[in-house]
C-alpha positions as CSV (number, residue, x, y, z in Angstrom):
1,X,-1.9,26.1,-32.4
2,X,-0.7,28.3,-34.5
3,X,1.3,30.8,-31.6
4,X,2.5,27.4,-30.4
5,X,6.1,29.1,-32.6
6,X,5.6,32.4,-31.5
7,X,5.7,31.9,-27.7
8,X,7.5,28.9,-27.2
9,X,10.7,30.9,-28.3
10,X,9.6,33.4,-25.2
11,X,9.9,30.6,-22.6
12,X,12.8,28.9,-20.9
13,X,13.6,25.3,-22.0
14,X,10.8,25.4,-25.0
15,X,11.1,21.7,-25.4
16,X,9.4,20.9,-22.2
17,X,6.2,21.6,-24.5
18,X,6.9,20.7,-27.7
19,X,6.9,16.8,-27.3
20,X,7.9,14.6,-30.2
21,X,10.5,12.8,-28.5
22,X,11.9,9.6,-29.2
23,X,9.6,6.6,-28.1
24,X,6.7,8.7,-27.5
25,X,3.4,7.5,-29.2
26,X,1.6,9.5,-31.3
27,X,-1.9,8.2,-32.3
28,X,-4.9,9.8,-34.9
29,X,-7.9,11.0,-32.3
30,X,-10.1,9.3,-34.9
31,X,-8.6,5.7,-35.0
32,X,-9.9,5.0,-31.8
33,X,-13.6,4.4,-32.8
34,X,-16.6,5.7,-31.3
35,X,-16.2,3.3,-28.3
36,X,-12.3,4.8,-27.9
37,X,-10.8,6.5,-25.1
38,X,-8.7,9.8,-24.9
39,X,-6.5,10.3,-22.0
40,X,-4.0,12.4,-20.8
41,X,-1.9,12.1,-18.1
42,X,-0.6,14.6,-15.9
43,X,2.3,15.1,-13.4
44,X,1.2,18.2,-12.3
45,X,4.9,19.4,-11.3
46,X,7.7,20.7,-14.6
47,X,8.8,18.4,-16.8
48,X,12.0,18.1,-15.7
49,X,10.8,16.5,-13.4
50,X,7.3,14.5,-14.1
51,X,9.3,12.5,-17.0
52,X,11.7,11.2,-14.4
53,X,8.1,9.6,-12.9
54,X,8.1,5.2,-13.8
55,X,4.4,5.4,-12.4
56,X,3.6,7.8,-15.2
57,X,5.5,5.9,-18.1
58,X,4.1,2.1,-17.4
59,X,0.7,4.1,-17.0
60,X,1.2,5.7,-20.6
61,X,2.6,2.4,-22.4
62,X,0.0,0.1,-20.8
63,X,-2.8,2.5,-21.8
64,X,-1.1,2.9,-25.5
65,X,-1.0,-1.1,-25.7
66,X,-4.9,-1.0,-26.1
67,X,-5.9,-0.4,-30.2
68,X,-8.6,1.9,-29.3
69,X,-6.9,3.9,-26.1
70,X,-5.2,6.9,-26.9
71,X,-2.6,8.7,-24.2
72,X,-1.0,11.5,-24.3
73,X,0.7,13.9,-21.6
74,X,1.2,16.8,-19.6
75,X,3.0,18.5,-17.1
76,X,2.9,21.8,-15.2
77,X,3.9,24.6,-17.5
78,X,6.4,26.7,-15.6
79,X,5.4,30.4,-14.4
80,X,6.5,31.9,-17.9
81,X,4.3,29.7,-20.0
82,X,1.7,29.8,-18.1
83,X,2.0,33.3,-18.7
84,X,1.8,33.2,-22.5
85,X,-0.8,31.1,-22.5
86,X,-2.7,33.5,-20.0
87,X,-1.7,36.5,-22.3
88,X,-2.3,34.4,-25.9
89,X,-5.8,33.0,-24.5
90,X,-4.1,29.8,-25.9
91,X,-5.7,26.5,-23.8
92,X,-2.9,24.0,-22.3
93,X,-2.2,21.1,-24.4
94,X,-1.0,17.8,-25.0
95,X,2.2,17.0,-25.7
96,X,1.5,14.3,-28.4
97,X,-0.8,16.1,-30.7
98,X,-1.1,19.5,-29.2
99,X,-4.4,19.1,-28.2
100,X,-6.0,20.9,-25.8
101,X,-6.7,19.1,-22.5
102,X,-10.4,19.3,-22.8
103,X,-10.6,17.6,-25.4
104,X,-9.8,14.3,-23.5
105,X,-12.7,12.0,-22.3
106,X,-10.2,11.6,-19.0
107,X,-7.6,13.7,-17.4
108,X,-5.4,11.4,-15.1
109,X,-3.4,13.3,-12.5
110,X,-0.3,10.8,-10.7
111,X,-0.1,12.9,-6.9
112,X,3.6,11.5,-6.0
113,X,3.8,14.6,-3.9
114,X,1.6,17.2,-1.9
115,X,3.0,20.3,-2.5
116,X,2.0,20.4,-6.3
117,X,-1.4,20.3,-5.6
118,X,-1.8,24.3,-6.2
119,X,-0.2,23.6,-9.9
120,X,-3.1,20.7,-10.6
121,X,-5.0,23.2,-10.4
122,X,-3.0,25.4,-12.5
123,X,-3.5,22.5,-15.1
124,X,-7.3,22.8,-14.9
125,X,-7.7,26.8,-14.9
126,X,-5.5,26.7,-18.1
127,X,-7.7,23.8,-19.7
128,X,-10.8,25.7,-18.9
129,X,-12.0,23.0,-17.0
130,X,-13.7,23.9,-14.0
131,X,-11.7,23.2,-10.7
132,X,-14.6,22.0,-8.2
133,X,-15.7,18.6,-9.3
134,X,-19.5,19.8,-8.7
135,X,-19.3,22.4,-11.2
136,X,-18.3,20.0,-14.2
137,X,-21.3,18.6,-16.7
138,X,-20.7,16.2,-19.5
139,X,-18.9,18.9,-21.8
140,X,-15.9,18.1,-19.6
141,X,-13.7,15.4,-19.2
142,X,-13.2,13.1,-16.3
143,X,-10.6,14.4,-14.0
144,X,-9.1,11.0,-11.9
145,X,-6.0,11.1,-9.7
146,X,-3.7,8.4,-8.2
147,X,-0.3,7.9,-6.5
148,X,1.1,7.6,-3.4
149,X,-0.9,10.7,-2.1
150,X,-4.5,9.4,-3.0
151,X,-3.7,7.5,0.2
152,X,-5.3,10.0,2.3
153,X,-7.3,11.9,-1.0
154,X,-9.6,14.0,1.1
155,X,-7.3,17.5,1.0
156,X,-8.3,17.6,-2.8
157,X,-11.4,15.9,-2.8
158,X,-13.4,18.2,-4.0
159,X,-11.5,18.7,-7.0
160,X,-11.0,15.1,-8.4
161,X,-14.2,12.7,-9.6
162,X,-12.6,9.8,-8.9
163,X,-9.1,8.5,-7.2
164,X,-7.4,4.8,-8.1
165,X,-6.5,3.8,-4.8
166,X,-3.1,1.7,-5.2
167,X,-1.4,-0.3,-7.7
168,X,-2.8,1.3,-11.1
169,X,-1.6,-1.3,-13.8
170,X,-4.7,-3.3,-13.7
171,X,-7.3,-0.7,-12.2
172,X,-6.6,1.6,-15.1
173,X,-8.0,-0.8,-17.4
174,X,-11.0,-1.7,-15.6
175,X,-11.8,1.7,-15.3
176,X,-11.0,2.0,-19.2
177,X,-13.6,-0.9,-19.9
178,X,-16.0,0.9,-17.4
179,X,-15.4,4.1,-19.9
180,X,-16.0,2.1,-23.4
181,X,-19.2,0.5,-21.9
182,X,-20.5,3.8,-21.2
183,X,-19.8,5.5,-24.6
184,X,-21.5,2.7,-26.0
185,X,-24.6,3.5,-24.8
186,X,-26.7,5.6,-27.1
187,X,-28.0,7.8,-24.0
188,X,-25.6,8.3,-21.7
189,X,-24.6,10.9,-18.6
190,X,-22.1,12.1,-17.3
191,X,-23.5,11.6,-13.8
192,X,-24.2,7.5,-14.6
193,X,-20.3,7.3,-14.9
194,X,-18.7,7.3,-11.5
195,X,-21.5,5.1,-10.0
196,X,-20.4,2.8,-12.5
197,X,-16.6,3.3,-11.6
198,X,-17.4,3.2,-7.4
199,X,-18.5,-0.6,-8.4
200,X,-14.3,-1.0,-8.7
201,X,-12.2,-2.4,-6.2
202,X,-9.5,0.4,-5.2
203,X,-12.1,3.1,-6.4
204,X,-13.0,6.0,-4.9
205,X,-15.5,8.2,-5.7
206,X,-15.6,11.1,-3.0
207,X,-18.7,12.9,-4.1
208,X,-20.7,9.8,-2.6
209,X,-19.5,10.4,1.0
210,X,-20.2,12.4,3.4
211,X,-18.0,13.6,6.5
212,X,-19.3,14.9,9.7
213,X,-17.4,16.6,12.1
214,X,-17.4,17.3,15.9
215,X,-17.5,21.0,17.2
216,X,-13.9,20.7,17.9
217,X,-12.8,20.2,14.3
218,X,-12.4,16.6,14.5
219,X,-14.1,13.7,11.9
220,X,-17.1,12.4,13.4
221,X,-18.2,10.2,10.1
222,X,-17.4,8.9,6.7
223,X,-20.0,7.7,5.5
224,X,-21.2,6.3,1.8
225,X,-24.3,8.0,0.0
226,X,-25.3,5.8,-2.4
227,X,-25.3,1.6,-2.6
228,X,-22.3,1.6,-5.2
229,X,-20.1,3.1,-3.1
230,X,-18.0,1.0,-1.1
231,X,-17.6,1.7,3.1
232,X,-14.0,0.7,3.0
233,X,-12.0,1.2,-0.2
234,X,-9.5,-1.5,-0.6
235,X,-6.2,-0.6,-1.9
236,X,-5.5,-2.4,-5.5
237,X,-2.7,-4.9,-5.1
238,X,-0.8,-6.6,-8.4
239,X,0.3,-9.9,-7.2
240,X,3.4,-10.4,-9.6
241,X,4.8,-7.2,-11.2
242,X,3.8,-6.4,-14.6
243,X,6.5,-6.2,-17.8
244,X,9.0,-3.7,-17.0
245,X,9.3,-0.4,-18.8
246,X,11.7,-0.9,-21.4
247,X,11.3,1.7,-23.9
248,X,10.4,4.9,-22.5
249,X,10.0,8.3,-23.6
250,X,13.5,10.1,-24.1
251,X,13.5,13.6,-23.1
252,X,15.5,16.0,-25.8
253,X,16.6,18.1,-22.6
254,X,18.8,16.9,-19.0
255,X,16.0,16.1,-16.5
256,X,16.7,15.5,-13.2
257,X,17.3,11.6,-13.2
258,X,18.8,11.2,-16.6
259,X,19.2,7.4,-17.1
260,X,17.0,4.0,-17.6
261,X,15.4,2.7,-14.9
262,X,13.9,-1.0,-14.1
263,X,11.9,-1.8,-11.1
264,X,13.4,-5.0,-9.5
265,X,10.9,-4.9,-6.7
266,X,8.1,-3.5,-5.2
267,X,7.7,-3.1,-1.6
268,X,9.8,-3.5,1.3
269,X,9.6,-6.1,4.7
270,X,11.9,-3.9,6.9
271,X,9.3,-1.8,8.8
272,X,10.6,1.6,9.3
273,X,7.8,3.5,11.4
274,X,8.4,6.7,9.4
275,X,8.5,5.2,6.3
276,X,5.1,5.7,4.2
277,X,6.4,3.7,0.9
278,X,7.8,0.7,3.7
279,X,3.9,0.3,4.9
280,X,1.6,1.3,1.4
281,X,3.9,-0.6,-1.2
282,X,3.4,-3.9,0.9
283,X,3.9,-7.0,0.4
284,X,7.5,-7.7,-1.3
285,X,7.2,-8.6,-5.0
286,X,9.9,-9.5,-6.8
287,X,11.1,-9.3,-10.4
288,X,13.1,-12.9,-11.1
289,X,16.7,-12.2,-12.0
290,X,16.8,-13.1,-15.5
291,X,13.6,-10.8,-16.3
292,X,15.9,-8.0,-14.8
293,X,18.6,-8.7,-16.9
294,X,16.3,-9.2,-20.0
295,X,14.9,-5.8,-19.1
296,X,18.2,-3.9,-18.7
297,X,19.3,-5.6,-22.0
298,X,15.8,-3.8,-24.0
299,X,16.3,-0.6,-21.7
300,X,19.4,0.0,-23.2
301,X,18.8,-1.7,-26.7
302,X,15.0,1.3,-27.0
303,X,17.5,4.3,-25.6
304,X,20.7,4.6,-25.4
305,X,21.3,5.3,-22.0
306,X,24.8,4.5,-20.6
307,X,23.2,4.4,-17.2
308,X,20.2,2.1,-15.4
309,X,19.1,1.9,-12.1
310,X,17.9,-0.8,-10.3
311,X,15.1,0.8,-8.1
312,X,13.1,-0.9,-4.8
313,X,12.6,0.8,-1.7
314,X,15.7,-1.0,-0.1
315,X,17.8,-2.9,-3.0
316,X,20.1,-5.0,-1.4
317,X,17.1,-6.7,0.6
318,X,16.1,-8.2,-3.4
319,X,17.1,-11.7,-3.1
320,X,18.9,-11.8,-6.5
321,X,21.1,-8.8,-6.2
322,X,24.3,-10.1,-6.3
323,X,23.3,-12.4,-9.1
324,X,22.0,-9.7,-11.3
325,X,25.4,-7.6,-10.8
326,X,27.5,-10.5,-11.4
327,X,25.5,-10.9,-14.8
328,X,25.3,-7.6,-15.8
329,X,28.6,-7.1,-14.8
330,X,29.6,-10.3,-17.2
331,X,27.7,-8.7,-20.0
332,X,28.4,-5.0,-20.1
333,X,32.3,-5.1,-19.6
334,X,33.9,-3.0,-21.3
335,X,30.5,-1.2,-22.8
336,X,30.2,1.8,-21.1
337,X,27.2,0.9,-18.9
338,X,27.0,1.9,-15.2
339,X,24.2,0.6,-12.8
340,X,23.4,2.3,-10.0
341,X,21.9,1.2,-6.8
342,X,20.2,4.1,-5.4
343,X,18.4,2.5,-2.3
344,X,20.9,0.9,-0.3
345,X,21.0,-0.2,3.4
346,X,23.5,0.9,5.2
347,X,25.9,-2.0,5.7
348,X,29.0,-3.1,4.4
349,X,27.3,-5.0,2.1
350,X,25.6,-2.9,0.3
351,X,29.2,-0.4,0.3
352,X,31.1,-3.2,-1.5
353,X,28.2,-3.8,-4.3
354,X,28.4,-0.1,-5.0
355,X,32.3,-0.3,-5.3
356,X,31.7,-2.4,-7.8
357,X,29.4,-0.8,-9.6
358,X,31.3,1.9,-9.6
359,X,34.8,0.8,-10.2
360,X,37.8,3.7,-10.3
361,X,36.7,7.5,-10.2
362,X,34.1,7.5,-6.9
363,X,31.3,10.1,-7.1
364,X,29.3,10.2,-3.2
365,X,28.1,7.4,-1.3
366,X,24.5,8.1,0.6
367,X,23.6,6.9,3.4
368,X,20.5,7.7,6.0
369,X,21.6,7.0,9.3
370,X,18.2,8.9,10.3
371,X,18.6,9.5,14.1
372,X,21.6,10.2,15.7
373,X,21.1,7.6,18.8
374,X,21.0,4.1,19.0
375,X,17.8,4.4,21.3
376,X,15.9,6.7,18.5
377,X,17.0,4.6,15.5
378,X,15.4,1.6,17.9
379,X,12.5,3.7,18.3
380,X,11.9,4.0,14.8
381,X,12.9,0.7,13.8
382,X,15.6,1.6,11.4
383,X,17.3,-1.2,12.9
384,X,21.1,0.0,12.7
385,X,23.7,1.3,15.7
386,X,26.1,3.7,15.6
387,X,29.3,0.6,15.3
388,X,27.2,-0.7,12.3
389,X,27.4,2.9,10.5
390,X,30.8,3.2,11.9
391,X,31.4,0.1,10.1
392,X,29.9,1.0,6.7
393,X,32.0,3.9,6.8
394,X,35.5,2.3,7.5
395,X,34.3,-0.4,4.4
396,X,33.4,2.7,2.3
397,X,37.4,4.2,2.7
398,X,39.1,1.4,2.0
399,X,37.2,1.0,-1.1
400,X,38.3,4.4,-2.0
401,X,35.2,6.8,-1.2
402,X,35.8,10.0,-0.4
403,X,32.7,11.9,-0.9
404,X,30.1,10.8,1.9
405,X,26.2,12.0,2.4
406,X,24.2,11.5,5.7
407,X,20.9,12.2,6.0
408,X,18.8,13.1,8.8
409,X,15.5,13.7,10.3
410,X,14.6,15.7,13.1
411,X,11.3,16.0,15.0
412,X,10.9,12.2,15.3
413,X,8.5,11.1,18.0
414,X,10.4,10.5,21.4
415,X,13.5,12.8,20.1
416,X,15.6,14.3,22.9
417,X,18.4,16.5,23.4
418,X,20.5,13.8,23.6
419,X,19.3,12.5,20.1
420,X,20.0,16.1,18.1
421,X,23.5,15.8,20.2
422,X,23.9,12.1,19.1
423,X,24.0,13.7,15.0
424,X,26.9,15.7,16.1
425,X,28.6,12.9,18.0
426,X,28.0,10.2,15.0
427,X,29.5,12.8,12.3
428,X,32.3,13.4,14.4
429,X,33.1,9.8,14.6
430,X,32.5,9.0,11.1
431,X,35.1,12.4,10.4
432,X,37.4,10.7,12.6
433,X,37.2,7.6,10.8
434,X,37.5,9.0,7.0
435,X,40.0,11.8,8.1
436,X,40.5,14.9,6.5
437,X,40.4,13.7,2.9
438,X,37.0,12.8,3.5
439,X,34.1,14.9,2.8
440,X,31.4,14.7,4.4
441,X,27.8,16.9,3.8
442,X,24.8,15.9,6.5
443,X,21.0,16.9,5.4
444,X,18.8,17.2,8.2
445,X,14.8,17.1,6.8
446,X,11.9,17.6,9.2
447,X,10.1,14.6,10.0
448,X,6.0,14.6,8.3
449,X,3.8,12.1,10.2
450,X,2.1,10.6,7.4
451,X,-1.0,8.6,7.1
452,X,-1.0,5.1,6.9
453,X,1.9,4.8,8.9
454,X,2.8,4.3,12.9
455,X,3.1,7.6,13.5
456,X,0.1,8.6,12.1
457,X,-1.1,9.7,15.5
458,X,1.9,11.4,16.6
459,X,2.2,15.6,16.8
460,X,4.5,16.5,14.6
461,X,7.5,19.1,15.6
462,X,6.8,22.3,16.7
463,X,8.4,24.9,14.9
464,X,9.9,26.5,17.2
465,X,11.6,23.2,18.5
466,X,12.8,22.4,15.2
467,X,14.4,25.8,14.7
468,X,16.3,25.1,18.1
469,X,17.8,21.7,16.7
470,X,18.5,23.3,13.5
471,X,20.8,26.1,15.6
472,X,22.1,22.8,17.2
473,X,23.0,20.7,14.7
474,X,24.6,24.1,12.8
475,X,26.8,24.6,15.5
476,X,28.0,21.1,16.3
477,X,28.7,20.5,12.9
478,X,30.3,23.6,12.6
479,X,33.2,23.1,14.7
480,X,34.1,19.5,13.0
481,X,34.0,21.2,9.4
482,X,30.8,19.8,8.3
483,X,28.1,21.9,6.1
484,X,24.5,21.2,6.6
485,X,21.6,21.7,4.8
486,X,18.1,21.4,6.3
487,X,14.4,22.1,4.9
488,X,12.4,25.7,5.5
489,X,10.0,24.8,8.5
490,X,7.2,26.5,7.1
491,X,8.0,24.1,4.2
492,X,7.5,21.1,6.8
493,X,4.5,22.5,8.2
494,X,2.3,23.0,5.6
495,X,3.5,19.1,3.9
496,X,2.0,18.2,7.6
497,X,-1.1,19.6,7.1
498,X,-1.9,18.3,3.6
499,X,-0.5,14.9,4.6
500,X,-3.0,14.5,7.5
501,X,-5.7,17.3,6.4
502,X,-9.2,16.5,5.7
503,X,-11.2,17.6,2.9
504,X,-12.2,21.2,4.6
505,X,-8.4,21.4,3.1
506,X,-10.0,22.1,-0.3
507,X,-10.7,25.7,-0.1
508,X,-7.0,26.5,1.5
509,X,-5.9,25.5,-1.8
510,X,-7.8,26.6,-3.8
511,X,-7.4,30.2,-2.1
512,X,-3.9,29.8,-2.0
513,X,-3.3,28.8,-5.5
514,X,-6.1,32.1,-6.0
515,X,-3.4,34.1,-4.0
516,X,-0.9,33.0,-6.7
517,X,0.8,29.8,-4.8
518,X,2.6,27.8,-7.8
519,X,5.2,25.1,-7.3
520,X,5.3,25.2,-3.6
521,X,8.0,22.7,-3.6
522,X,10.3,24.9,-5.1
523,X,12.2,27.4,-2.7
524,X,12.1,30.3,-5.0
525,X,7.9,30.1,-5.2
526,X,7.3,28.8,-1.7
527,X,5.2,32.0,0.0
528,X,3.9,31.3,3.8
529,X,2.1,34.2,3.7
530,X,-0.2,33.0,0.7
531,X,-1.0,29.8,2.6
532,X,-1.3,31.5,5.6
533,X,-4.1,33.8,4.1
534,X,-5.4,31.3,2.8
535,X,-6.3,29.3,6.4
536,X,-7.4,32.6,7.6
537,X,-9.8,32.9,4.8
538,X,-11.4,29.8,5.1
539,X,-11.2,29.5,9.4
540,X,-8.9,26.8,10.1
541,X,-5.6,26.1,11.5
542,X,-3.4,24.8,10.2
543,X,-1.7,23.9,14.0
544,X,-4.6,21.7,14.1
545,X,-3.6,19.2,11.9
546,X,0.2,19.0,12.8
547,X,1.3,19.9,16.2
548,X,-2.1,17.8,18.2
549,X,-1.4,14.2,18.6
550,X,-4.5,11.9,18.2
551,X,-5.8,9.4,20.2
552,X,-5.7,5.8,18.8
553,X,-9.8,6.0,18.6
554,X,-10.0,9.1,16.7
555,X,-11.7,8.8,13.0
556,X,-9.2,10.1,10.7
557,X,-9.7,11.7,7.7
558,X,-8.4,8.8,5.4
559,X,-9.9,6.3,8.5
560,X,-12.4,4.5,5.3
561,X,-8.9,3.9,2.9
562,X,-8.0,0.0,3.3
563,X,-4.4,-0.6,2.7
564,X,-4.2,-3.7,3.6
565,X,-2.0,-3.0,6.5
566,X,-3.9,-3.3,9.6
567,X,-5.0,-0.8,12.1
568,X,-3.7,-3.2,15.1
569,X,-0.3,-3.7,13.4
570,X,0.1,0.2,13.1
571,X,-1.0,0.3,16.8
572,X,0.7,-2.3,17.8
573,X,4.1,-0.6,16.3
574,X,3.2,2.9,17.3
575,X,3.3,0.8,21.3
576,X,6.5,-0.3,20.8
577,X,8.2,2.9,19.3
578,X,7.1,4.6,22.6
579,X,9.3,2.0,24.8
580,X,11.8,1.7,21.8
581,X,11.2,-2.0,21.0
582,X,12.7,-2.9,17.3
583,X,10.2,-5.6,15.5
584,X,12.3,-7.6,12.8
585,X,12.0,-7.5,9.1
586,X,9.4,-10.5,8.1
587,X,11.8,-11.3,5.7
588,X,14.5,-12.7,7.8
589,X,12.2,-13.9,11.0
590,X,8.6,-14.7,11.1
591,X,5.4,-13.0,10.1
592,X,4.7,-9.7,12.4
593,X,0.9,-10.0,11.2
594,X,1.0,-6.9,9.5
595,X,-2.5,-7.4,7.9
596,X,-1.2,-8.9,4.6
597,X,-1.1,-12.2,5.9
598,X,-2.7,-14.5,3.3
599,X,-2.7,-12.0,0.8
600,X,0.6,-13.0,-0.9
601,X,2.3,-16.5,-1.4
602,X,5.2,-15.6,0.7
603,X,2.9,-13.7,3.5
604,X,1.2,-17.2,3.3
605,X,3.9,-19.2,4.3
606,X,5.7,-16.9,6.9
607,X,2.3,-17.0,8.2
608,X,1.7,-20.7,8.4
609,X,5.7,-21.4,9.7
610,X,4.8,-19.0,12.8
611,X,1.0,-20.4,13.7
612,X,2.6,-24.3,13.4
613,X,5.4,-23.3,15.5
614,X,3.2,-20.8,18.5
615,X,0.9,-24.3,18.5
C-alpha cells in the first residue's frame, strides 16, 4: 500500500478510506488461528453514507466479539478513487488494515437498497474477484449478502453464493461456526461449503435452484437441486433484541446522519399495505425502558455525540416512550443532549413529545400524510383522515413550529384524480391553518410495489400517468405558495423492476454497470440510457416487471422466501384495499392472523384472546 499517500491526496474526502477512527477494531490477521475467520463487510454505497448503516455496525461488533473472528470494512469508493485505483493497478481494500479484499475468507455485502447493486459490483471488479458466482474457485473468498433486499435476492443471484435471509445477529454466527468447521478439515473445497451453509435456517444458497419459466416470461418453477437445500427458506427471526450498539465507529468526517443511534424496537403492528419494513420486520420486539436508557447513557459515555435517536419503524407505538423521555429528560438536563424521534405517527401525540424534545429554537416537523384522500389513506391502511392531520398541524403551531414537511406518494393502487386533487386540497388547509409564517415543503415519491407486501401483485404507475400528477400537484401547489419536490420517473421504474425482477435481472446489471452505471441512486450518475441498453442487450422489458399486475396464483420470483407473513394475510389485505376496508393495528385490537401467530409471546396471546372469544 505504498501509493495508499500518493493518491489519497487526489481524491475528494480522503478519509473515507483511510479508516482508523475512533472505536474501530483493528485486529493482527494472524491472531486468529488456523481455524479463524476473515471478514469484511461491505455497504456497497459511499461512506458517507454506509456508516450511517446500525445493521452494518451490530454486524461488525458481534463478529469482532469472537477471539478468533476478524472484521473489517468497506464501502463503495466514489468515481475518483475508483479511478486511481483503476490507473495505480492498486486492489480495493479494507479499512482496518488496508488489506485487500481478497484476502478475506468472506466478503459480506448488507443490500439496504437496490440501486447500489451496479457499485457491488464495482466492489468485486476492483478486488479482482470474479463477479458471476460460477466463475469463483477456492482462491476466492465467499461473497454473502443480506438486508432488507435479499428478501426477493433473485435480481443478483447469480452474483452472490449465499444470502442470510432475515435477522442476521444469530445467523452470522452459525454461518461463522459452519466456516471454522470447514477450515478445520485437512482437505477441504470450496464447493463442500455452501452445502454445508444451505443446512441453515434463513440460508439461501441460489446456485442449488433452478427457475423455469413460461414462454410468456413468467416463473413457472423454483425448485431445489440438491437434498441440503431447503424448498421454502424461512426468514431468521431473533425473539428478544440483542445488546444495543453502544460504541460504534466514529467517522472523522460529517456523514449523513451524524449522531448515536439506539434501536428501541424492531418491527411494527400498524399494517400499512405499502410499507415493506411494516410486513418483513414483524413481530414487535421491544427493548425494556431501562435497557434504553442504559444504552443512551454508554452511547454517549463511547462517543461524544450530543445527539441520539430513538429509531423503530413507528416510535410512539413503543410502549415505554413517554417513560424513556421523561427519564432521559431527568438525566440529561442541562447537558447538551438532544433526542430525536425520527419515526413518528402523525398525531398530536407524537407533535407534543417532539416539542419536548426539542424545547426553544424549532428545526422542521415531518410528517407523511401519504395520500391526499381519506378514501386512499383507507385503502392503504395508513389509518389517518384529513381532521386528524388537520389536527396534528393546529398542535404543531401552538407549540411553536414553523417549519413543516409532508410527504407523499403517488401511483398508489386505486389512486384517482380526485386523490392527486385531494394533496392540493389537504396542503391548502394545513396553509390555512399555520398561516403565512408557516412553511411548508410537500415531497411527492413514486410509489414501488414491493415484494412481500399487499401490493405485491399490483402494476405499478405508468409513467406517463405519473408525469401527469406530477404537472398536477406542481400547479396546485403552485398557486398556494408551496414548492415541491418529486423523484425522476425513470428513477421509479427501474427501483420497480429490481424490486420485483427475477434472476434473468442478472445480466441487465451486469451490462449496465459494463456500460459504466455507478451510484444509480445518486441524480448526478443516474443514466436511463445505460439501463436501457442494457434490457435491450439481454431481451427483456423492463415494462414487464412493473406496469403488468399479477394474478394472485402467479409464482413470483421470491414465491420460495418464507417471511413468516402469510400468503393469505397478504391476499386477504390486498382484498380489502380494493373496497378500501382499514384492518386495525394488532396492537390495540385483536390478532389479524397475519402468519406470526404463535411465533412470538405477544402474537401468542392476541391470538388465544381472539380464538376464546370467536368460540
Amino acid at each position: 500500500m505504498s501509493d495508499l499517500k500518493n493518491f489519497l491526496t487526489r481524491v475528494n474526502k480522503p478519509a473515507r478510506y483511510t479508516g482508523g477512527e475512533w472505536n474501530s477494531v483493528v485486529k493482527d490477521g494472524d491472531s486468529t488461528g488456523i481455524t479463524g475467520i476473515r471478514i469484511v463487510l461491505c455497504y456497497p454505497d459511499l461512506y458517507d453514507i454506509g456508516m450511517c448503516n446500525l445493521g452494518l455496525g451490530i454486524l461488525y461488533n458481534i463478529l469482532n466479539a469472537q477471539p478468533d473472528v476478524l472484521a473489517e470494512r468497506v464501502f463503495a469508493p466514489w468515481n475518483d478513487m475508483e479511478h486511481e485505483l483503476r490507473e495505480t493497478g492498486v486492489s480495493l481494500f479494507s479499512l482496518e488494515s488496508k488489506r485487500p479484499l481478497g484476502w478475506f475468507d468472506v466478503l459480506g455485502f448488507s443490500l439496504g437498497y437496490e440501486l447500489t447493486y451496479t457499485n457491488m459490483l464495482t466492489v468485486l471488479q476492483l478486488s479482482g474477484i470474479p463477479l458471476w458466482s460460477i466463475e469463483r474457485d477456492d482462491s476466492y473468498p465467499l461473497i454473502i449478502a443480506g438486508g432488507t433486499s435479499a428478501l426477493n435476492p433473485e435480481p443478483v443471484a447469480d452474483f452472490i453464493d449465499l444470502f442470510v435471509v432475515g435477522d442476521g445477529e444469530e445467523a452470522i454466527l452459525e454461518l461463522i461456526q459452519v466456516l471454522r468447521e470447514w477450515k478445520a478439515q485437512d482437505i477441504k473445497s470450496r464447493k463442500e461449503l455452501p452445502l454445508r451453509a444451505a443446512r441453515l435456517d434463513g440460508v439461501y444458497v441460489p446456485a442449488f435452484y433452478q427457475v423455469t419459466y413460461h414462454s410468456d416470461g413468467a416463473i413457472t418453477s423454483i425448485k431445489p437441486t440438491v437434498d441440503e437445500a431447503m424448498a421454502s427458506v424461512q426468514r431468521r427471526i431473533v425473539s428478544t433484541l440483542k445488546k444495543p450498539l453502544v460504541k460504534p465507529v466514529i467517522p472523522y468526517i460529517e456523514v449523513i446522519h451524524d449522531r448515536g443511534a439506539v434501536e428501541i424496537q424492531r418491527g411494527c403492528s400498524q399494517g400499512c399495505r405499502f410499507c415493506q419494513a411494516g410486513m418483513i420486520y414483524r413481530p414487535v420486539r421491544e427493548r425494556p425502558v431501562d435497557e434504553v436508557v442504559q444504552a443512551v447513557d454508554d452511547l454517549v459515555k463511547h462517543t461524544g455525540y450530543d445527539e441520539v435517536s430513538l429509531l423503530s419503524l413507528s416510535t410512539t407505538d413503543y410502549s415505554g416512550i413517554s417513560e424513556v423521555i421523561k427519564e432521559l429528560t431527568r438525566r440529561y438536563q442541562g447537558r447538551n443532549l438532544t433526542l430525536s424521534l425520527p419515526s413518528l405517527r402523525m398525531d398530536s401525540f407524537s407533535v407534543s413529545l417532539a416539542s419536548l424534545l426539542q424545547e426553544g429554537k424549532k428545526a422542521s416537523l415531518t410528517f407523511a400524510p401519504e395520500a391526499g384522500t381519506d378514501r386512499l389513506r383507507c385503502a392503504i391502511n395508513k389509518g389517518l383522515t384529513d381532521a386528524e392531520v388537520i389536527q396534528a398541524v393546529e398542535t404543531a403551531v401552538t407549540y411553536g413550529w414553523k417549519n413543516i414537511k409532508l410527504y407523499f406518494m403517488i401511483g398508489l393502487p386505486t389512486e384517482s384524480q380526485e386523490d392527486i386533487e385531494g394533496i392540493v386540497q389537504l396542503t391548502r388547509q394545513i396553509r390555512y391553518t399555520g398561516g403565512r409564517r408557516l412553511n411548508i415543503k410537500v415531497n411527492a415519491s413514486t410509489f414501488i410495489p414491493k415484494p412481500h407486501t399487499p401490493f405485491q401483485w399490483a402494476a405499478q404507475a405508468a409513467e406517463e400517468d405519473l408525469i401527469e400528477k406530477q404537472h398536477t400537484l406542481r400547479a396546485g401547489l403552485k398557486k398556494i405558495g408551496v414548492p415541491l419536490s418529486w423523484q425522476d420517473s425513470k428513477v421509479g421504474l427501474l427501483e420497480g423492476v429490481l424490486s420485483r425482477g427475477d434472476r434473468r435481472l442478472s445480466g441487465v446489471i451486469y451490462s449496465a454497470w459494463r456500460n459504466g452505471c455507478r451510484f444509480d441512486a445518486w441524480s448526478e450518475h443516474f443514466d436511463w440510457q445505460k439501463w436501457e441498453s442494457a434490457f435491450n442487450e439481454n431481451g427483456l422489458d423492463p415494462s414487464f416487471y412493473t406496469y403488468r399486475e399479477r394474478a394472485l396464483d402467479e409464482l413470483l420470483p421470491w414465491s420460495h422466501i418464507d417471511t413468516g407473513v402469510s400468503v393469505e394475510f397478504l391476499m386477504r389485505e390486498y382484498g380489502r384495499a380494493l373496497v378500501n376496508q382499514e384492518t386495525p393495528s394488532c396492537k390495540i385490537g385483536m390478532c389479524n392472523f397475519c402468519g406470526l401467530q404463535g411465533h412470538h409471546p405477544d402474537c401468542q396471546i392476541k391470538c388465544t384472546e381472539r380464538i376464546s372469544t370467536s368460540t
